[in-house]
C-alpha positions in Angstrom: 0.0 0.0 0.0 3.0 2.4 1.0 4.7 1.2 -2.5 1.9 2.5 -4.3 0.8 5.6 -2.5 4.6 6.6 -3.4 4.5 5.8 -7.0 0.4 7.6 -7.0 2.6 10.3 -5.4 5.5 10.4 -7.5 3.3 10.2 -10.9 0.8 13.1 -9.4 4.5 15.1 -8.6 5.6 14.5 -12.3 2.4 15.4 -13.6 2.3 18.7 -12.1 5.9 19.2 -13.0 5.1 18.6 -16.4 1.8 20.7 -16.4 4.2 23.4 -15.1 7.0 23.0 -17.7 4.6 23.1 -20.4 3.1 26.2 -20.8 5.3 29.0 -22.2 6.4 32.1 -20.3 4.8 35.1 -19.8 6.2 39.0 -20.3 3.8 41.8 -18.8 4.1 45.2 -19.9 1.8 47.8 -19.0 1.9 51.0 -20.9 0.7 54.6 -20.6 -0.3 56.4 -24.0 0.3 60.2 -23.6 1.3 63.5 -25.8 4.2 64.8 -24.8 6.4 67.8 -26.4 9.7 66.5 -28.2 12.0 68.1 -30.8 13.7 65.6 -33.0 14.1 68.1 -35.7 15.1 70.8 -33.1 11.8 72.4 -33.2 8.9 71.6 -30.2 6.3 69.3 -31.5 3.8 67.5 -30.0 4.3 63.5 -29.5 3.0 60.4 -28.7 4.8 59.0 -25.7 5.1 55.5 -24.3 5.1 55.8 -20.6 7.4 59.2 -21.5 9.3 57.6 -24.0 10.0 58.6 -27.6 10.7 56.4 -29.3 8.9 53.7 -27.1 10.6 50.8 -25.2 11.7 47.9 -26.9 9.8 44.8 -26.7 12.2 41.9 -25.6 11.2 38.1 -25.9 11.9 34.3 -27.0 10.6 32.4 -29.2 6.7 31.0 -28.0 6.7 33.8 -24.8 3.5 35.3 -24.4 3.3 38.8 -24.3 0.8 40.5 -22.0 0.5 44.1 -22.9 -1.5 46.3 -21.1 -2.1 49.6 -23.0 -3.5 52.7 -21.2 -5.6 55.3 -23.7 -4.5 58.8 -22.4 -5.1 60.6 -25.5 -8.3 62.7 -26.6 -8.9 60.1 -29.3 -9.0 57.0 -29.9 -5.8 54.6 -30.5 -4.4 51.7 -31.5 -1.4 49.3 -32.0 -0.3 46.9 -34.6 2.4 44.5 -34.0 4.7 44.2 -37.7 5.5 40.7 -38.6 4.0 39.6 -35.6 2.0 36.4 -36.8 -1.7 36.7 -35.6 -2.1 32.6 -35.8 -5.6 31.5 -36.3 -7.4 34.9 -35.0 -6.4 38.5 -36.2 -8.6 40.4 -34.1 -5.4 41.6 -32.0 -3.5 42.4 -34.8 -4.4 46.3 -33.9 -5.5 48.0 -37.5 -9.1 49.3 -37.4 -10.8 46.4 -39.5 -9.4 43.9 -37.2 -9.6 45.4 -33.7 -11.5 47.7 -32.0 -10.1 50.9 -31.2 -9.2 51.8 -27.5 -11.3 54.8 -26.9 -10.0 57.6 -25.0 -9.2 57.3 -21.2 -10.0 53.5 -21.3 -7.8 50.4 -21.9 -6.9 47.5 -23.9 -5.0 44.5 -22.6 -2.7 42.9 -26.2 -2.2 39.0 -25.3 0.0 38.1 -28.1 2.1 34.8 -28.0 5.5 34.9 -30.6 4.6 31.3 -31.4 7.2 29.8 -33.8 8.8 33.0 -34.3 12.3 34.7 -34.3 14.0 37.4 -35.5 13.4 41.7 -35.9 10.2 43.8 -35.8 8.6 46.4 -34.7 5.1 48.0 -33.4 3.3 51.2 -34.7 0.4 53.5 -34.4 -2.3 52.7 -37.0 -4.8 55.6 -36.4 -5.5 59.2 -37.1 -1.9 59.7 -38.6 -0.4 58.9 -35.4 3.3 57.7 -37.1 3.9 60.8 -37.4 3.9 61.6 -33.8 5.8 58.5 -32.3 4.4 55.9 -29.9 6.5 53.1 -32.1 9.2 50.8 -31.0 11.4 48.0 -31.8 10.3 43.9 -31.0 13.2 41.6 -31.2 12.3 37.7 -30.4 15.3 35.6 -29.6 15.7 31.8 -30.3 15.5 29.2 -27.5 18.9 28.8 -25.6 19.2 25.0 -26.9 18.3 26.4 -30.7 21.3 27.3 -32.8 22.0 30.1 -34.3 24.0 30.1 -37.5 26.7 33.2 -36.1 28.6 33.4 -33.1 26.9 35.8 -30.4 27.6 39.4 -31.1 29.7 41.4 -28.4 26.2 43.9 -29.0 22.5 43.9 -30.1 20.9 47.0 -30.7 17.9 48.4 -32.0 18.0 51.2 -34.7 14.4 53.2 -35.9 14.8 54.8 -38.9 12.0 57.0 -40.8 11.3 60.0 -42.4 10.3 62.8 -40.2 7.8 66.5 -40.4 8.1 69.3 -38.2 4.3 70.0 -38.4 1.9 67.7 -36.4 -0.1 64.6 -37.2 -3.2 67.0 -36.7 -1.9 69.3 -39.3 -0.6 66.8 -41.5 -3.7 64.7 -41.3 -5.6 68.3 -42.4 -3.3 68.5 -45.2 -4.8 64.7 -46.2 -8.3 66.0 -45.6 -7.9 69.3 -47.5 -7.5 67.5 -50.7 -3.7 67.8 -50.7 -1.0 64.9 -50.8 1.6 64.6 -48.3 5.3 67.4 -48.5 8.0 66.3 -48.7 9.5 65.2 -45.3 11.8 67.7 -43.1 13.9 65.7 -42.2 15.3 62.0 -40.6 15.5 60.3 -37.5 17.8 57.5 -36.3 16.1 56.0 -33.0 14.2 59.7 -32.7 17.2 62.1 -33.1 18.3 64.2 -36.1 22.2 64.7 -36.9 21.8 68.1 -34.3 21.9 65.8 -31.8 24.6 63.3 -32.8 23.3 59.9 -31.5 26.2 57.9 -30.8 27.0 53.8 -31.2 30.0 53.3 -28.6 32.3 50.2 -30.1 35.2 48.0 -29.1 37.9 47.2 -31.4 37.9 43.7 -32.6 34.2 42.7 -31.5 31.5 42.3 -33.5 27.6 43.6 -33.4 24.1 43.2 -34.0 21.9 46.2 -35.9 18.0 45.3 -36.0 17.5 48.1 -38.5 13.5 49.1 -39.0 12.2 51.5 -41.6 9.2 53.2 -39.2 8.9 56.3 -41.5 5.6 57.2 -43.3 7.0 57.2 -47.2 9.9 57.0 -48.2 13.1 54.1 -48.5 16.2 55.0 -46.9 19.4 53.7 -47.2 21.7 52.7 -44.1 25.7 52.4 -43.9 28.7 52.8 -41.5 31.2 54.4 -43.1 34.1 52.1 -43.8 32.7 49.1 -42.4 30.7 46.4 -44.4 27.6 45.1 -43.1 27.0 41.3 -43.0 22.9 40.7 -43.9 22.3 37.9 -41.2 18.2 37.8 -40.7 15.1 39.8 -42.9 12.2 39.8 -40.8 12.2 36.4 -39.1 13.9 34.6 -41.6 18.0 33.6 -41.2 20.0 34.9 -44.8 23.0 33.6 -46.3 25.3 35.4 -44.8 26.5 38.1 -47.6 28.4 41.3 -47.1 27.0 44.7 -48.2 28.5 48.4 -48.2 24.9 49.6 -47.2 21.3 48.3 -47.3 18.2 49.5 -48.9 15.2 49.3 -46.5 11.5 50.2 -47.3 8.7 51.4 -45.4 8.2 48.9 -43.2 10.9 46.3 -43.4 13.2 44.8 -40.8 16.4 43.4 -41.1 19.8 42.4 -38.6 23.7 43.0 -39.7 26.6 42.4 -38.2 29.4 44.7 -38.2 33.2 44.6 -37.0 34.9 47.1 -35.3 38.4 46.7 -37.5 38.8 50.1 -38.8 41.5 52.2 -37.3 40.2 53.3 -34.0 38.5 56.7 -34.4 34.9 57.8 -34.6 32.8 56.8 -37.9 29.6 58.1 -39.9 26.7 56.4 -39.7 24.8 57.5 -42.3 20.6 57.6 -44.0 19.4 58.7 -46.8 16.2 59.0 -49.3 16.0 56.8 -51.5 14.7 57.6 -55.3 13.9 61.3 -54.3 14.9 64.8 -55.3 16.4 66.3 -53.2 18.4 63.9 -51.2 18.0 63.9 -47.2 20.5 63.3 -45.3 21.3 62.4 -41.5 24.1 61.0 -39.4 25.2 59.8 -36.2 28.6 58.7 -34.6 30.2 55.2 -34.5 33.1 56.1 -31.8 35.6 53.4 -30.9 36.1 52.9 -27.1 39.7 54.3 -27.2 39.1 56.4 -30.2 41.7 58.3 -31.6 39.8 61.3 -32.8 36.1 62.3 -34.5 35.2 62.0 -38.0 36.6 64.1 -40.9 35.2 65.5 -43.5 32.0 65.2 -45.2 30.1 61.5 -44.7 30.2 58.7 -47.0 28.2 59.0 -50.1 25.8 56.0 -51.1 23.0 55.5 -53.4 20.5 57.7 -53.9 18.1 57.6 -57.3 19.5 54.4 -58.5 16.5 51.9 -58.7 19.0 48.7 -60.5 20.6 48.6 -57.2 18.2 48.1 -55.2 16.9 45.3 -56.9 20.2 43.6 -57.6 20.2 44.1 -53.7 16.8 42.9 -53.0 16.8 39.6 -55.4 20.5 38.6 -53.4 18.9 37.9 -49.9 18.6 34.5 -50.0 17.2 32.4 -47.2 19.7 30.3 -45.1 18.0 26.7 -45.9 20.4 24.9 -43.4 20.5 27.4 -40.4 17.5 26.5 -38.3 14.7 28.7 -37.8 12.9 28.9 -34.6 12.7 24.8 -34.1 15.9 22.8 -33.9 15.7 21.8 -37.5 16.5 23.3 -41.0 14.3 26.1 -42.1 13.8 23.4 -45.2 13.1 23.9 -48.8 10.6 25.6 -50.7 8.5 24.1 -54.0 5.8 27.0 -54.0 6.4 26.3 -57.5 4.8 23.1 -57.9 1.9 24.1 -56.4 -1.1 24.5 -58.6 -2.4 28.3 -58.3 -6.1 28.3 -58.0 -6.7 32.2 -58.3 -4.8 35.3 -58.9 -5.6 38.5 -57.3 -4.0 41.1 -59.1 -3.9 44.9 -56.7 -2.9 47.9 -58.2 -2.9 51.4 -56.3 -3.9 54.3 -57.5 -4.7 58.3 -56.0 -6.9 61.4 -56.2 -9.4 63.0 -54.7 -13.1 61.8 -53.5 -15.1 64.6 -52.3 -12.6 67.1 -51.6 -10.2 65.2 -49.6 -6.9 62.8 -50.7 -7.3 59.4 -50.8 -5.9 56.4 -51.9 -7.4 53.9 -53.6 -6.8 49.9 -54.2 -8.8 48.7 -57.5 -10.5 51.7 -57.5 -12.0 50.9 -54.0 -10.8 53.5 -51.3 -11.5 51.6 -48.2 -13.6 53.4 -45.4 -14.5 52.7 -41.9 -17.2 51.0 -41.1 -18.8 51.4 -37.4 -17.7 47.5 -36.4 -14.8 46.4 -36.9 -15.0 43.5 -40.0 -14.0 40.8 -37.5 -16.2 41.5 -35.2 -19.3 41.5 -37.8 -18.0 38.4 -39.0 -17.7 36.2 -36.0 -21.3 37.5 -34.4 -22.6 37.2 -38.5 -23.6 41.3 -38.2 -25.5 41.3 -41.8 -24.9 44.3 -43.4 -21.4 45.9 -42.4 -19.6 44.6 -45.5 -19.7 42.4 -48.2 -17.4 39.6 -49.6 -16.2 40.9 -53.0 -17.1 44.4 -53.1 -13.3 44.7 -54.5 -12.4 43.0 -58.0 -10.0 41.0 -58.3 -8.2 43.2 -60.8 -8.1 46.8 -61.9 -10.5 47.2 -64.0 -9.2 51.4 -64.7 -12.5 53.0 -62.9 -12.5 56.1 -61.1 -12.4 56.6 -57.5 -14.9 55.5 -55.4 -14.9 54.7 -51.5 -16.5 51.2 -49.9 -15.9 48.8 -47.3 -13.6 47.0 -49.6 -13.3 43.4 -48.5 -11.8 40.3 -50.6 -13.3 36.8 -50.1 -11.6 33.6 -50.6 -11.5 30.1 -49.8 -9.7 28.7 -47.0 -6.6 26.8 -47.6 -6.7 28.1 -51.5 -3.4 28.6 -52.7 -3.6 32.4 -54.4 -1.0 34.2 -56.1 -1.2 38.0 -55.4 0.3 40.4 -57.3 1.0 44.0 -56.7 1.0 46.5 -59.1 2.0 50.1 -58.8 1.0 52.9 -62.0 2.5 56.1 -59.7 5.9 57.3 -59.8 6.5 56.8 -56.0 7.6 53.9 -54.7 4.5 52.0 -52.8 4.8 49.5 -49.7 1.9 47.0 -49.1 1.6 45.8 -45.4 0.2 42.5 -45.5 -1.3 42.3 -42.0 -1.3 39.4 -39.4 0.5 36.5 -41.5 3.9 35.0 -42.6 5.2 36.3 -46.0 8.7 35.1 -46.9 10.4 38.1 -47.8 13.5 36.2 -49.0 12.2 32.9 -50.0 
């Protein structure tokens, strides 16, 4: 009788020990939304703050954590946040864009519960109401694999997170008015490296002989920028959740929205460096900077920074079409990330979305097959889970252009589950369009 209470006891023991090993960890953030003055381009502006930050914090994780994010409305309107490249598995409704989720209304709160399931790699969270980019509350997510998974370079002496984007000096209120008034957007003022202009100098301090880890995000509102260290070569290591073949680049192209890591060496002479962005395919050409400075640097930089490319359009293809994905690196599961045959796949539909502007009763909009989307009052999801009859309809967008005018509606695709579609994306303006393709896995380098 003893014998067996002890193995009942042992087994109930395991049981609960394997109950409690089981389910993934938790992170808890809870986070105050508030304006705040700031003056990136040296001039006061109001901001949206993150519990006083600008930029906001960094998210930190590993793979399959579950993050628990507890977002406080402070502002006189309503808000909202979308998580980039995090993969909304099975449900979207947090996925924070305004047909997905409801917004948080102001002086209430919304708690995120988002799990990184399967996931590594560099990303980043934004603002996806009322214009609010322009004003800040975005930040940096990096998700880091599992101690026993490997990872296909050594452990950097550094890891760091770098914001890049396109900058006004007016307000998202005024900029928004510009929108409303029938006007497109300026040109920007200016750029920001993790919310500082060249007037401030943002520094990278470095060691001689170690290596480091950029997770470079383009948070900016229109344009691609360019990134480089002068006389250092970047090593493309990771796109967006994806490990690369390692290959070495003088600078990288990255477009609205897009993530990537490099690694970069401290074997230069030891002095201070440019760190240089620019436009990409404008006229004219902005320009920022900050510092790479040596620990035991000699002296600061010389002379005027590093030129890169600027309206060349080749190169950043040619760039582009080299990421390759690292097939025998393991992704975020102790296996190769495998081979793709997308190819052999038979293609039951093809969706083919092309962009197009101009004005709709006064005011700027921007239009996808002709169909400018509007707002309805509940969210999509939400009408399509309780079955709400007459907030949208499936197909009330074409599956191609057919060269019509202008005209707004609750635009909304329909398709069969599991289908395998092949979308294209087709841009007719002479500005270079990104498409964010919300709450799923893309592979950006397969």
């Amino acid at each position: 009788m003893r014998l067996r209470l002890a193995v009942a006891l042992f087994c109930a023991a395991a049981s609960l020990f394997a109950i409690t090993r089981a389910e993934d960890p938790y992170r808890f953030y809870s986070w105050n939304i508030t304006y705040g003055d700031i003056y990136p381009l040296g001039v006061r502006q109001t901001g949206l703050l993150i519990n006083g930050q600008f930029p906001g914090p960094d998210i930190h994780s590993v793979t399959n954590d579950n993050l628990i994010i507890n977002v406080f409305n402070n502002l006189n309107e309503s808000f909202l946040l979308s998580w980039n490249g995090i993969q909304q598995r099975r449900n979207s409704y947090e996925d924070g864009v305004f047909g997905t989720t409801c917004p948080i209304p102001p002086g209430k709160n919304f708690t995120y519960i988002l799990q990184v399931k399967d996931q590594i790699g560099s990303f980043y969270y934004y603002p996806s109401l009322g214009f609010h980019k322009a004003a800040g509350a975005f930040g940096g997510i990096r998700i880091l694999s599992r101690p026993r998974i490997p990872v296909p370079f050594p452990d950097p002496a550094g890891d760091y997170t770098v914001l890049i984007g396109d900058w006004y000096k007016s307000n998202h209120t005024v900029l928004q008015a510009q929108l409303d008034s029938g006007r497109k957007l300026p040109f920007p003022d200016g750029i920001l490296i993790n919310g500082q202009n060249e007037a401030y100098n943002g520094s990278c301090i470095a060691f001689a002989g170690k290596t480091y880890r950029l997770r470079i995000s383009n948070v900016g509102l229109q344009n691609s920028l360019n990134f480089r260290i002068q006389n250092h070569r970047l090593t493309l290591v990771e796109v967006e959740g994806t490990h690369t073949l390692q290959t070495s680049y003088s600078s990288v192209d990255l477009h609205l929205g897009q993530s990537c890591s490099v690694l970069f060496t401290a074997d230069q002479p030891t002095q201070d460096y440019y760190i240089v962005v620019n436009t990409r395919f404008t006229n004219p050409v902005l320009t920022t900077t900050g510092i790479l400075r040596y620990s035991n640097s000699a002296g600061p930089v010389s002379g005027p920074p590093p030129g890169g490319p600027t309206i060349q359009i080749d190169w950043s293809l040619n760039q582009a079409r080299s990421m390759r994905t690292n097939l025998t690196a393991s992704g975020p599961r102790p296996n190769p990330q495998g081979s793709y045959h997308y190819g052999l796949v038979n293609t039951t539909r093809t969706i083919r979305l092309a962009n197009s502007a101009g004005q709709v009763n006064g005011k700027q909009r921007y239009a996808v097959n002709s169909v400018s989307f509007v707002q309805p009052d509940t969210p999509l999801k939400l009408a399509d889970y309780f079955k709400i009859g007459g907030v949208f309809r499936p197909g009330s967008i074409s599956d191609n252009p057919y060269g019509g005018g202008i005209y707004t509606d609750i635009s909304v695709l329909n398709a069969d589950y599991r289908a395998f579609l092949e979308i294209v994306f087709q841009n007719d303006e002479d500005i270079v369009q990104s498409w964010h393709l919300n709450g799923y896995s893309f592979f950006v380098v397969g």
